[in-house]
N, C-alpha and C positions, 0 to 999 in steps of 0.2 A: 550628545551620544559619545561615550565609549572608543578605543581602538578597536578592540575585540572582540570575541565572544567565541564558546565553547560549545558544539553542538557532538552532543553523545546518544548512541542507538543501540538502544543494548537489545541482543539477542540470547537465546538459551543456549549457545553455543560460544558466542564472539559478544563484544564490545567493541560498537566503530566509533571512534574518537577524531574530530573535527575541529580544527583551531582556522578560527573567521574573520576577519576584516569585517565589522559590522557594515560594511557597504555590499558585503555579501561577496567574497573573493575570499576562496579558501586558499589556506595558506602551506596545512601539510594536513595529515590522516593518517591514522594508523589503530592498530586494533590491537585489545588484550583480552584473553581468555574470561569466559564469564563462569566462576565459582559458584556452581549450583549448590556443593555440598551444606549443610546444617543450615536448610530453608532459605538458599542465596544469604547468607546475614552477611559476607564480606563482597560482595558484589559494589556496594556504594563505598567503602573506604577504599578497593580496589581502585576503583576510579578517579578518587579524589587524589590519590596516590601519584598516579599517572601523568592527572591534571597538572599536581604540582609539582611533580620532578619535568613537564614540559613547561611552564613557567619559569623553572629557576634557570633550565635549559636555554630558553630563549629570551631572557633576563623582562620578563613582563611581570607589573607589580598586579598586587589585589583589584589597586585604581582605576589599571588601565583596561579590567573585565567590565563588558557591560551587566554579563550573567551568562549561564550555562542554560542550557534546554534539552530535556533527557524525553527520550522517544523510549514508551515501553510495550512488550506483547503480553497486551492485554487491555481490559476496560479501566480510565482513570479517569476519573469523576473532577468533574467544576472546581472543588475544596481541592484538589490536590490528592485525594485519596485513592490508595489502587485497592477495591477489593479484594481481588484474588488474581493472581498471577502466575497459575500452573508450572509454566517453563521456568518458572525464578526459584517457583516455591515460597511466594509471598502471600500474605493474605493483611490487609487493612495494614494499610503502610502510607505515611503522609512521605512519599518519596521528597520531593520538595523540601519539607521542612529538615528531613534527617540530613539532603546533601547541603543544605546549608552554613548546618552547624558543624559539617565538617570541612567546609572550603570556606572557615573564618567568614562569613556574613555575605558571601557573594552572592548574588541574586539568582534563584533558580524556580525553574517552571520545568512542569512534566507533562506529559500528554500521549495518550494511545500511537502505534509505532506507523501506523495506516494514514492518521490524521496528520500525522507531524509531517508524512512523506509529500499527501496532499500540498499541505505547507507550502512545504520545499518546490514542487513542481508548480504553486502558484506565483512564489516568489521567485524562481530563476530557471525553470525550467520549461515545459509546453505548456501550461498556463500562463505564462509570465503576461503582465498587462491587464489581466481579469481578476476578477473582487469575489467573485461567483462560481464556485467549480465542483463538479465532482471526479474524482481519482478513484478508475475502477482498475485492480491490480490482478489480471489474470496469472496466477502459479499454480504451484499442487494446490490450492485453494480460490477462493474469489475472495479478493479485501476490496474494502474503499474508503474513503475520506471522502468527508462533505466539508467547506469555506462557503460560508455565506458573509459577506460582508466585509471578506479581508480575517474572519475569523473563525475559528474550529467550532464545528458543532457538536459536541461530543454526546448530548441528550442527557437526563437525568440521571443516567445509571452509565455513564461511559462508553453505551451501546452504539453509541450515533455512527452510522456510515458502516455498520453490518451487513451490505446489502449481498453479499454471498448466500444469504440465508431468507432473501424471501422466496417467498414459496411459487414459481413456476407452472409446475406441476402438479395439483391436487390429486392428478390417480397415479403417481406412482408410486410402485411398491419396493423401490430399493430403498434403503433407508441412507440418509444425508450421516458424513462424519458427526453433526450434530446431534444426530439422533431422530431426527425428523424429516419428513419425507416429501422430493420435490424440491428441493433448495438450487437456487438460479447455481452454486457450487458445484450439482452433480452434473451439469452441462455443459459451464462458458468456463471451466478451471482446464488445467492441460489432462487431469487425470479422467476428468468430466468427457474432454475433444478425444481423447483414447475409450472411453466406453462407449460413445455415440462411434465411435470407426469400428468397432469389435461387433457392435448390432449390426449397423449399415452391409459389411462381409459377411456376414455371419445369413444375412437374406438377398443378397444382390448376385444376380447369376452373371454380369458380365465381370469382365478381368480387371484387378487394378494391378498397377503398381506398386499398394499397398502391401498386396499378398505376397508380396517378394521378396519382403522387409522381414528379418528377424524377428524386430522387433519394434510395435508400431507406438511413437509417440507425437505430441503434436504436432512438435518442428515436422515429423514426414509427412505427417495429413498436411499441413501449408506449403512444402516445400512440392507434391506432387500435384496439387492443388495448381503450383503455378503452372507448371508442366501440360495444364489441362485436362488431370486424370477423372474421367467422370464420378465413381463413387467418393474423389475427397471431394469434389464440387458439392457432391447431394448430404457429406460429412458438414464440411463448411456454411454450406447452407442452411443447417439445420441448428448449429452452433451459434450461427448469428443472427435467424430469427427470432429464436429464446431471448438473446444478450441484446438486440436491438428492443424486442418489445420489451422486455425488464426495466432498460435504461428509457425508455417512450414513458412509461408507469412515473420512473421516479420524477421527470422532469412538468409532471404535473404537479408535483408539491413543492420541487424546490426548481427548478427553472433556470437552472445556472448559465452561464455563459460558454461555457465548454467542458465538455467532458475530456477528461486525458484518460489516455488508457496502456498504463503499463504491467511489471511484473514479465515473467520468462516468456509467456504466449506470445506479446504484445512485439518479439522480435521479428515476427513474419510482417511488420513492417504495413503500408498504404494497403495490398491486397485484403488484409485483414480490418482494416480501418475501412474501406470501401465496403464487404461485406456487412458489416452491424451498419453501419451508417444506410444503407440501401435500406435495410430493415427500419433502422430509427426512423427514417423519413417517410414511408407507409404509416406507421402508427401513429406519429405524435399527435399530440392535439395543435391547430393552427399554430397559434401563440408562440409553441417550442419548438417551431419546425426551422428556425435558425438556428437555434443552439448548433456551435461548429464540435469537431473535433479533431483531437491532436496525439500525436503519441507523446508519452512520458519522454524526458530526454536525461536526467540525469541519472537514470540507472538504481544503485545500489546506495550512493550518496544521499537519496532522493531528501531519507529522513534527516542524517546531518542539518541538511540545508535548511529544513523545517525547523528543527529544533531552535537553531540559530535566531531565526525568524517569529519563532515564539518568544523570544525573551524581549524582540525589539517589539514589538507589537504590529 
């Protein structure tokens, strides 16, 4: 094995750029602007750029990389290939093989930005010591990563670990960012815990502290929540019904050893973790009714670590 390794996470905004001690101890990180103009085309030389102006920077040869591991938003298929990648403006791109040829023959792997984070928080963060995990990422949205086996499961089309979008609710009528209706997204995400508080006030005749609020986002539904406010109690309660029975569902098919659960929501911390879990433990089936959980612990890093972690196997 290698001194090094490179773990890069590109976003439609930023590139977070990660230089690794293959034993997994990062070393520095820093980020550069991701060039969406003319279909992302300089996105990857951008990079490679970077790479090697901190290379020559910190006098590391070709030799001493084990490989680079690039985390992207969107689906990236077994071959290496990204369909389509809206925020880049990519479509059927072997990311892998182009960042190869331009960091002179250095070994690289790519992988969905969700999977790679899984990774990462199996390998050195609230997974850490488990083979088997799933990584649900409460933000404006629901993401997640599945690792079975120490490995990504990305499915035949890059989809794998979508689970924002199975369907919950078969009678509702709002319609999912997807387009479809019912998505475990329109409930367990932060923007999901803000429409489930706007119905709850909108029928509940006693007083919250909610109503006093300008303006209501998660963090207040869990912060009033601890306070003992009864309407975020009957908010939270309902938010982790949903997210407890959704995550009861998955772990009939994949059974993992622990669920983590990060992303913005996931900062209200054990209250939050005690809610779904109360739920998960009503529903599961025997067999899953140990699977523990954990919160995420590296944050924003998460996919870095992942990527890293993709190269080394």
């Amino acid at each position: 094995m290698k001194k090094y390794g490179f773990g890069v996470d590109i976003g439609g905004t930023t590139c977070k750029l990660g230089l690794f001690e293959t034993s997994g101890n990062l070393l520095e990180k820093w980020e550069i602007p991701t060039d969406t103009s003319n279909e992302g085309e300089n996105i990857l030389s951008d990079i490679a750029k970077s790479l090697n102006e901190k290379m020559a920077e910190q006098i590391i040869q070709k030799d001493d990389i084990e490989g680079i591991g690039i985390g992207l938003p969107g689906p990236v298929r077994s071959d290496g290939v990204v369909p389509m990648c809206v925020n880049l403006g990519w479509k059927n791109r072997n990311v892998a093989k182009e960042m190869e040829s331009l960091m002179d023959g250095i070994k690289v792997k790519a992988a969905n930005d969700a999977n790679v984070a899984a990774l990462g928080e199996m390998w050195q963060g609230g997974g850490r010591g488990s083979k088997n995990l799933v990584m649900v990422t409460l933000g404006t949205g629901v993401g997640g990563g599945i690792i079975i086996d120490g490995e990504i499961m990305p499915g035949s089309n890059g989809a794998g670990g979508e689970i924002g979008h199975i369907t919950v609710n078969p009678h509702e009528t709002d319609a999912c960012n997807c387009g479809r209706r019912g998505c475990l997204e329109q409930y367990a995400s932060a923007t999901g815990i803000v429409r489930i508080a706007r119905q709850h006030l909108a029928k509940e005749h006693e007083s919250s502290l909610l109503e006093e609020l300008g303006e209501i986002s998660a963090k207040a539904v869990f912060d009033v929540y601890k306070d003992g406010d009864k309407t975020a109690e009957a908010i939270v309660d309902e938010f982790a019904q949903i997210l407890g029975n959704a995550l009861s569902n998955l772990a009939c098919v994949l059974d993992p050893e622990v669920f983590v659960i990060g992303g913005g929501v996931s900062k209200a911390g054990k209250p939050l973790l005690d809610a779904v879990e109360k739920y998960y433990r009503q529903a599961a089936f025997s067999s899953c009714n140990f699977i523990r959980f954990a919160l995420a612990s590296l944050g924003n890093d998460a996919g870095m670590y992942g990527c890293v972690k993709l190269i080394l196997g």
